[in-house]
C-alpha positions as CSV (number, residue, x, y, z in Angstrom):
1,X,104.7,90.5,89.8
2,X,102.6,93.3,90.4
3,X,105.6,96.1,89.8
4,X,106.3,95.1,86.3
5,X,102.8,94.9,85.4
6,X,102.1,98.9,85.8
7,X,100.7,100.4,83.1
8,X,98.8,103.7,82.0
9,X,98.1,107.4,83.1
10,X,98.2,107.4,86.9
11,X,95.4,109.1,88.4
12,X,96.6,108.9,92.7
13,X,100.1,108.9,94.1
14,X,101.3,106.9,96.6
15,X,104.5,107.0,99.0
16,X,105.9,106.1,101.9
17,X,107.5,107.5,104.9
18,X,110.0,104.7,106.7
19,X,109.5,106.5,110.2
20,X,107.1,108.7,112.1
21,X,110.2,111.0,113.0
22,X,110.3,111.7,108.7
23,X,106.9,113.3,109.1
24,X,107.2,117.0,108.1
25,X,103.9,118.6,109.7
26,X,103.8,121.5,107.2
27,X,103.9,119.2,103.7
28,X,100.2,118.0,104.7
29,X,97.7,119.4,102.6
30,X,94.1,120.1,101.9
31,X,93.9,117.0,100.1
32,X,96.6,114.3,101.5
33,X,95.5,110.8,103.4
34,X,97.7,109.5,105.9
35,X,97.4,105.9,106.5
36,X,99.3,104.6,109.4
37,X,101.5,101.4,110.0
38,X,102.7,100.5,113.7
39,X,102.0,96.8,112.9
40,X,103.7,95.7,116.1
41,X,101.3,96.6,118.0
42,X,99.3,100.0,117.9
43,X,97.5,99.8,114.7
44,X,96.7,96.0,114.4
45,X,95.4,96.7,118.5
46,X,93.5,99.4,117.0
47,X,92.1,97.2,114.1
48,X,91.4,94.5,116.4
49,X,89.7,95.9,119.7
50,X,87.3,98.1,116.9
51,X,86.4,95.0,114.9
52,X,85.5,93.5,118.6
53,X,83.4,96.4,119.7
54,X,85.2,98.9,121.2
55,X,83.6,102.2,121.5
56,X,86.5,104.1,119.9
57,X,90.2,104.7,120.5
58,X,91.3,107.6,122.1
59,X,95.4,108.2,121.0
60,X,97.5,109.7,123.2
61,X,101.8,110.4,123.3
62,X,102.9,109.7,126.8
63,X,101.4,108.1,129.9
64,X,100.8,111.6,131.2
65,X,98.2,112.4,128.7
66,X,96.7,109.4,128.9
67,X,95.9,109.8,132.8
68,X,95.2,113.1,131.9
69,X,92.2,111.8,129.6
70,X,91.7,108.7,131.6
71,X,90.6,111.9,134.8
72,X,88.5,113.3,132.2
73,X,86.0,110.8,131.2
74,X,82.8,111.2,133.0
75,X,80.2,108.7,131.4
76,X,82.7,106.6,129.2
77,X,83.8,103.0,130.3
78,X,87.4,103.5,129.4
79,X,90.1,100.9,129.8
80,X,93.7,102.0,129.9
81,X,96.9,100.6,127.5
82,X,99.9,101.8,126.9
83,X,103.7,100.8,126.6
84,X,107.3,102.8,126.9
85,X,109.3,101.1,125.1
86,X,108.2,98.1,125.3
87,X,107.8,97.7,128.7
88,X,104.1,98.2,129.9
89,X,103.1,101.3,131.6
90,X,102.4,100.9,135.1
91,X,99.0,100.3,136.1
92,X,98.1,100.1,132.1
93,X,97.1,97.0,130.5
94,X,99.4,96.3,127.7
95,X,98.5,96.8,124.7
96,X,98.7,93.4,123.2
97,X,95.6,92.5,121.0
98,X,94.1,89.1,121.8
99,X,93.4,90.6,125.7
100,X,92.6,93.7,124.8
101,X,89.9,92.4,122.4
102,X,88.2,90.2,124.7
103,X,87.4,93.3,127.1
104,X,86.7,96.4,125.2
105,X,83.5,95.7,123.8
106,X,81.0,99.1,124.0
107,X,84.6,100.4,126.4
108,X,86.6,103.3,125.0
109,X,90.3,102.3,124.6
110,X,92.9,105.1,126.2
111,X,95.8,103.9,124.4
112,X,99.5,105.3,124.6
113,X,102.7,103.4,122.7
114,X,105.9,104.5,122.0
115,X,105.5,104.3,118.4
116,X,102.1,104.4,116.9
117,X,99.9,106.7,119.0
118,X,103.1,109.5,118.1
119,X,102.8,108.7,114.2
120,X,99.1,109.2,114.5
121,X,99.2,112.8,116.5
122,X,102.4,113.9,113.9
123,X,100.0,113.2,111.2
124,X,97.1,115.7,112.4
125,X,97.9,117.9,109.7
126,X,96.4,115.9,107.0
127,X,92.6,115.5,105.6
128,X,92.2,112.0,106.9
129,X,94.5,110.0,109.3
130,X,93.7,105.7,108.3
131,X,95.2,102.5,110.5
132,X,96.4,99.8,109.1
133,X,98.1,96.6,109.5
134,X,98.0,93.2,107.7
135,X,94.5,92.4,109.6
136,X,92.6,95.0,107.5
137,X,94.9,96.0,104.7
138,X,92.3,94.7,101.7
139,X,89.3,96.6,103.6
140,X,91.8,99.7,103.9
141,X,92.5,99.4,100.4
142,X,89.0,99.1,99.1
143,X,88.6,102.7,101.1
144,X,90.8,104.0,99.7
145,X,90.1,103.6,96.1
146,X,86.6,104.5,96.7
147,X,86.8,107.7,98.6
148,X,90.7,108.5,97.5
149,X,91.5,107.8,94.5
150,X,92.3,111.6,93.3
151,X,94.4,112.3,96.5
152,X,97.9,111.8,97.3
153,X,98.2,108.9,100.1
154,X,101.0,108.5,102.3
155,X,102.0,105.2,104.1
156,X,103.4,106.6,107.2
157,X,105.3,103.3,109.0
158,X,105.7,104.0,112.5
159,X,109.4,102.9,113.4
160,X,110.6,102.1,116.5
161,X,112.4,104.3,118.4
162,X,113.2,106.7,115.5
163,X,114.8,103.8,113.5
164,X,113.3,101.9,110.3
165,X,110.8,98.8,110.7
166,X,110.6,95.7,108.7
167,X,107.3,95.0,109.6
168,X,105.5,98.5,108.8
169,X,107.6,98.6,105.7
170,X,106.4,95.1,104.8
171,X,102.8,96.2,106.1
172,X,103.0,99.2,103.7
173,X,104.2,97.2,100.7
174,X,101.1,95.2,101.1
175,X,98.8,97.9,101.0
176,X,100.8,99.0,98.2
177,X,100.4,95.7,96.7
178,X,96.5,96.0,97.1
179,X,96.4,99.4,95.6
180,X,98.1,98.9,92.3
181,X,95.8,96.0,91.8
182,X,92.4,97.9,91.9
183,X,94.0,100.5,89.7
184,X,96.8,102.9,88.1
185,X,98.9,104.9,90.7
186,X,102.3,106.8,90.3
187,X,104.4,105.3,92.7
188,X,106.9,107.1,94.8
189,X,110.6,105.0,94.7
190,X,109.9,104.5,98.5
191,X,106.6,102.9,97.5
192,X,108.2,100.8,94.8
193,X,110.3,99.3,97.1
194,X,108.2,98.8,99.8
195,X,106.2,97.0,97.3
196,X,109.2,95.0,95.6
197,X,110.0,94.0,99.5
198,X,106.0,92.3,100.1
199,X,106.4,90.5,96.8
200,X,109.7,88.8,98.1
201,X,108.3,88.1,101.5
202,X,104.4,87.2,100.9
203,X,102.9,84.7,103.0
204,X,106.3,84.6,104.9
205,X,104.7,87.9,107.2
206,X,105.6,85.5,110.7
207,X,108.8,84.4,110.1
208,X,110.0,88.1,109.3
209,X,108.1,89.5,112.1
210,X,110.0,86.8,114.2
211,X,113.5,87.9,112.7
212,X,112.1,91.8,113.5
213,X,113.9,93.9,116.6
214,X,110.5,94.4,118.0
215,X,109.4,91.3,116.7
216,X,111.8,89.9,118.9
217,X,111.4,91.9,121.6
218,X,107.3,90.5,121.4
219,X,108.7,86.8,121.7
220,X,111.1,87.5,124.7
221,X,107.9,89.1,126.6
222,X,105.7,86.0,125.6
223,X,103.9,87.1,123.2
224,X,104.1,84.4,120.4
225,X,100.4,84.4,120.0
226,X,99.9,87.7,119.5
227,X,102.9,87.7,116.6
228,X,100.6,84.8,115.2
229,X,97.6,86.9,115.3
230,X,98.7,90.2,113.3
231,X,100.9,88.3,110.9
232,X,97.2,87.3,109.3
233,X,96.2,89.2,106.2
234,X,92.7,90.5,105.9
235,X,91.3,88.7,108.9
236,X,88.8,91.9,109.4
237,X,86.9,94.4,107.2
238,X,87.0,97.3,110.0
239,X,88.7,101.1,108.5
240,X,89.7,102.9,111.7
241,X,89.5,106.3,110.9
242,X,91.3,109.1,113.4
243,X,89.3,112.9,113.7
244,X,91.5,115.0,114.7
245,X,88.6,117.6,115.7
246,X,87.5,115.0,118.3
247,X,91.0,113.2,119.0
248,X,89.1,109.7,118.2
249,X,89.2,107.1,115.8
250,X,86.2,105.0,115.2
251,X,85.5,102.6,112.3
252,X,85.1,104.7,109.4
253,X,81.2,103.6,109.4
254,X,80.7,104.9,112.1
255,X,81.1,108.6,111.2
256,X,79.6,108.1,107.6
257,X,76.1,106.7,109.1
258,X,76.1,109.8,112.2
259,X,77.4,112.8,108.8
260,X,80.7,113.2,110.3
261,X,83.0,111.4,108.1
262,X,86.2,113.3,107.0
């Protein structure tokens, strides 16, 4: 297993926060990366509609900003998604991938969720805000040994209602997992475990996502196919990248090719 084989000087550290309500605004610094983990749904939506063409995403915390924002756009073909627990927003389309991706291409995406769009505004603070889910989680990792590999990352799992996930912990063990095996990293005990937890549960990501409260809360609303669908590893090589100075988050190409990248 990956764990016991770590060895040598670490030059990155890597840890893990088990919900978005653990985020302490003021311990971002200069130099930390934020990577974000809502893998039921927000950040494998994210992923997905960005990898199908969407314009960007546009992140917002309640239903109010996001018709707020929705009023605001002048020349941009927007759709609207969002969820409150659960339950979609009226008027919304909910934010469920395989529709979603089939009708954002060149669209910007409004999106609002209980959990993931509110880890991704808490983490504002720091240098560079990532998604991920299973769907990119080798591409994220590739990232972020090229451009990160000095800084201190921090998986930030979403939760769900300001309790612990099993599937953004088992999201962030596989990044962990992906990490580790591109290089040496010092490990937080939180990381550790989240990677201990992967190893147990690899190519098993379904069947726990099925025994998940939100995982089950996904089947009772129909959505089996759409468990299916983000419960596949490395399925796409999109990096979707948050800017906090323009509130969007665009494939990390995107900003490198126009000089804007973080």
């Amino acid at each position: 297993m990956l764990l016991s084989r770590l060895r040598g000087s670490s030059v990155s550290k890597i840890q893990v926060v088990f919900k978005k309500e653990d985020i302490e605004p003021t311990k971002w610094t200069n130099h930390s990366v934020a990577v974000i983990f809502d893998v039921l749904l927000a950040t494998s939506t994210i992923t997905s509609v960005l990898a199908n063409g969407a314009k960007d995403v546009l992140p917002v915390v309640n239903e109010a900003e996001a018709k707020r924002k929705a009023a605001d756009q002048v020349d941009a073909t927007y759709l609207l998604s969002g969820e409150y627990n659960g339950v979609t927003i009226r008027d919304f389309h909910h934010p469920n991938p395989l529709w979603l991706k089939k009708h954002v291409y060149n669209r910007r995406l409004i999106l609002s969720t209980t959990n993931g769009t509110v880890a991704i505004k808490k983490s504002e603070q720091a240098s560079s805000i990532y998604m991920a889910s299973l769907l990119n989680v080798q591409a994220v990792a590739e990232w972020l040994t090229k451009k990160h590999s000095h800084h201190t990352i921090t998986l930030v799992c979403a939760g769900s209602g300001g309790s612990f996930c099993l599937e953004d912990f088992y999201g962030a063990g596989a990044l962990v997992s992906k990490l580790v095996g591109k290089g040496s990293w010092e490990m937080s005990d939180s990381a550790k475990a989240a990677l201990l937890f992967y190893e147990q549960y690899i190519d098993s990501a379904f069947s726990l996502f099925q025994q998940s409260k939100v995982g089950e809360m996904l089947l009772n609303y129909g959505l089996e196919k759409d468990l299916h669908y983000v419960a596949r590893e490395n399925v796409y090589e999109t990096v979707p990248l948050y800017s906090s100075r323009e509130g969007l988050i665009k494939e990390v190409n995107s900003y490198a090719s126009s000089g804007q990248e973080d």
